[in-house]
C-alpha positions in Angstrom: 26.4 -19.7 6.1 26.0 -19.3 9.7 23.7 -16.9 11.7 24.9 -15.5 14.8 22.6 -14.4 17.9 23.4 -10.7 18.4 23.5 -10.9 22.0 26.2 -13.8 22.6 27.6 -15.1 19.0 25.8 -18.3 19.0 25.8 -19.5 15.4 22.4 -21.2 14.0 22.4 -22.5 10.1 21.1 -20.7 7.6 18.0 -23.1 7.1 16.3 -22.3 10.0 15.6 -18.8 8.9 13.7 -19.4 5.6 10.9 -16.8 4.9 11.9 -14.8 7.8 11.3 -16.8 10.6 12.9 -15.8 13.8 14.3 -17.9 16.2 14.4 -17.3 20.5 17.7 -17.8 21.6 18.4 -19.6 24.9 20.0 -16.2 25.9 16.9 -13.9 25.5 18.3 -12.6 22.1 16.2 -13.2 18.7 18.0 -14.6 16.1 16.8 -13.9 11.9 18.1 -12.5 8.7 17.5 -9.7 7.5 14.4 -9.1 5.7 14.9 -7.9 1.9 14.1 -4.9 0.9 10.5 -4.1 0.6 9.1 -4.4 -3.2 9.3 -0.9 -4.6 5.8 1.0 -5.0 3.6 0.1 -7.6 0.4 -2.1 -7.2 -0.3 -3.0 -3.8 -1.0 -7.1 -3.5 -1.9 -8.4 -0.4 -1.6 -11.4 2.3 -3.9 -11.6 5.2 -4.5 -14.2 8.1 -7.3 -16.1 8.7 -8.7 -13.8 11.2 -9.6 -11.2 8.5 -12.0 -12.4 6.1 -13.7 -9.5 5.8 -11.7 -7.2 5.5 -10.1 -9.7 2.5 -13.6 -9.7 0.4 -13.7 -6.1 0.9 -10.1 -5.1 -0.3 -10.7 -7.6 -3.2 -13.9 -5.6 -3.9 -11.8 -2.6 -4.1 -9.8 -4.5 -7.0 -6.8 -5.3 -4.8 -4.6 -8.5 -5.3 -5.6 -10.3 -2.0 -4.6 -13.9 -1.3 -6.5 -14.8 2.0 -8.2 -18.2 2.9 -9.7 -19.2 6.1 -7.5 -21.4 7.5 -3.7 -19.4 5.8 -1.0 -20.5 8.1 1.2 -18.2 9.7 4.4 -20.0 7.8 1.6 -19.9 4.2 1.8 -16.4 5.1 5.2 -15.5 5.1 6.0 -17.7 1.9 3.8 -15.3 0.1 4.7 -12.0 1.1 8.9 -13.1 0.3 8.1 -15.0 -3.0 4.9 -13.2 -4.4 6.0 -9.4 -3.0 2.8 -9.0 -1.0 2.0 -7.0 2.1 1.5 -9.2 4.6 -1.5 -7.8 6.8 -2.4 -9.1 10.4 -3.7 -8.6 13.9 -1.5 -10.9 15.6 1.9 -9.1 17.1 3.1 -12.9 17.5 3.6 -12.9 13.6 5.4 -9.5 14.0 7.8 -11.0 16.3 8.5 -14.7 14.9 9.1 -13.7 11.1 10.7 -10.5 9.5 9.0 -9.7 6.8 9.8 -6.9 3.8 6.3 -5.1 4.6 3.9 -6.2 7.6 1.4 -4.6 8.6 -0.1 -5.4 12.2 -3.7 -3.9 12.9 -5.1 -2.3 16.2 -9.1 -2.4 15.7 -10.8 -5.4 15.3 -13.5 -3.5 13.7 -13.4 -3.9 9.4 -13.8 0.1 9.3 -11.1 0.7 11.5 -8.7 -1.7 9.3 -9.4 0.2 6.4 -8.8 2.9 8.0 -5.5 2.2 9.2 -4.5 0.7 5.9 -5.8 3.8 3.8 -3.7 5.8 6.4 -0.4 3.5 6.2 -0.7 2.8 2.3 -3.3 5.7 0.9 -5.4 2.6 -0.4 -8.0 5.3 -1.9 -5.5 6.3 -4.9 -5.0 2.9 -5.6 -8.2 1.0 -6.1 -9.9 -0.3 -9.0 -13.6 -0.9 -7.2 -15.3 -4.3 -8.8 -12.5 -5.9 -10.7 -11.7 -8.6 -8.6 -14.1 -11.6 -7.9 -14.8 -11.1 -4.3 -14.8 -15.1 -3.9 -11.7 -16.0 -5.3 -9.7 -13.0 -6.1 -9.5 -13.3 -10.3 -9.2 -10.4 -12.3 -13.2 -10.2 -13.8 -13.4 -10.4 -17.7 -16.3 -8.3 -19.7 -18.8 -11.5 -20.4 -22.0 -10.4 -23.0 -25.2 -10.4 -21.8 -25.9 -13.9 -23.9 -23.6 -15.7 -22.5 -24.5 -15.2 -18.9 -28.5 -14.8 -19.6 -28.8 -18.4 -17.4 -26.7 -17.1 -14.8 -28.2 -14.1 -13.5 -32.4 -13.6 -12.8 -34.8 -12.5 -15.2 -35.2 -8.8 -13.9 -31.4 -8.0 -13.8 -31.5 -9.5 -18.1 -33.8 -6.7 -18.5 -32.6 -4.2 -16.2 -28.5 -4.8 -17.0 -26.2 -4.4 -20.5 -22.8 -4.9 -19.1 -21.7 -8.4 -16.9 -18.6 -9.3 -15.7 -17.3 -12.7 -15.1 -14.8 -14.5 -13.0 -12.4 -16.8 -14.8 -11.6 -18.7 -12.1 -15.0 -19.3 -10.4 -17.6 -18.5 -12.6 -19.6 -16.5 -10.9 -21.1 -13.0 -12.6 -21.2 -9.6 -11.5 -23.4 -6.5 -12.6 -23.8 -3.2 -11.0 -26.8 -3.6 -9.1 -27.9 -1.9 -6.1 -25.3 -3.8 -4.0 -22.6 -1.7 -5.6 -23.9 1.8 -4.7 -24.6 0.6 -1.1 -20.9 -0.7 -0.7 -20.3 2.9 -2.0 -21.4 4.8 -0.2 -20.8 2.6 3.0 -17.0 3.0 2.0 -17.6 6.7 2.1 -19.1 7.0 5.2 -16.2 4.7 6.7 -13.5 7.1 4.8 -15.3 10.3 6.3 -15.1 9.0 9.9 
């Protein structure tokens, strides 16, 4: 199947479109598909670029499906939001422009609070999180782990101080509600009040 440029008829094949990449043509028009529909409503899963690593770890500590790794290529990114249904998130406009995309967001601030702030006002993120279910690290759902079985893993103090643990199954690595959590808290709630 052939795609035509919108402004003069040019036809380019089909291939050069996958994912949603866009294409300049040599008479100022942009040539793509259509993008498909976006998924329907439901649990919000994630795909951000490099540039927002922090922003990743702290939508995964809000228990949100977040695929993110530092060096996620622009056509890595696109792949995932068409085949996995994920909202692609970014700050570069040149992504907006070269791929069309079921759901992208592009983000003004540079600042993590003001990109959770634009995302709780484009997607109400605050109705939809599950705080510390996701490993931080590597994005797993965490599994309930006794206290026995992680007794190596985590120091003295917090043995005597903690009954529940969590653990990652991908990484390994254990979480407990310790001080951390109430500061991330009320950190978020500050942010949110703002």
């Amino acid at each position: 199947m052939a795609v035509r440029c919108p402004r003069c008829g040019r036809e380019y094949g089909e291939a050069s479109f996958a994912f949603g990449r866009t294409l300049d043509c040599a008479c100022g028009g942009v040539v793509g598909l259509e993008p498909p529909p976006a998924p329907r409503e439901g649990e919000l899963r994630f795909v951000l670029d490099a540039m927002l690593g922090r922003l990743a770890h702290w939508l995964r500590l809000l228990g949100f499906d977040t695929a993110w790794h530092n060096e996620i290529g622009r056509d890595e990114i696109a792949r995932r939001a068409f085949e996995e249904g994920r909202i692609a998130v970014t700050r570069s406009r040149s992504l907006a422009r070269r791929w069309r995309l079921p759901r992208l967001i592009v983000l003004e601030s540079d600042a993590l609070a003001g990109q959770l702030r634009e995302l709780e006002r484009a997607l109400a993120l605050s109705a939809k999180e599950r705080p510390f279910t996701r490993c931080s690290r590597c994005n797993e759902l965490l599994e309930p782990a006794p206290p026995e079985s992680v007794a190596a893993q985590v120091p003295p103090r917090v043995r005597l101080e903690q009954s529940r643990f969590a653990r990652c199954p991908g990484c390994g690595r254990v979480y407990w509600e310790g001080s951390h959590v109430a500061r991330s808290a009320r950190w978020l709630e500050r942010t949110r009040a703002e």
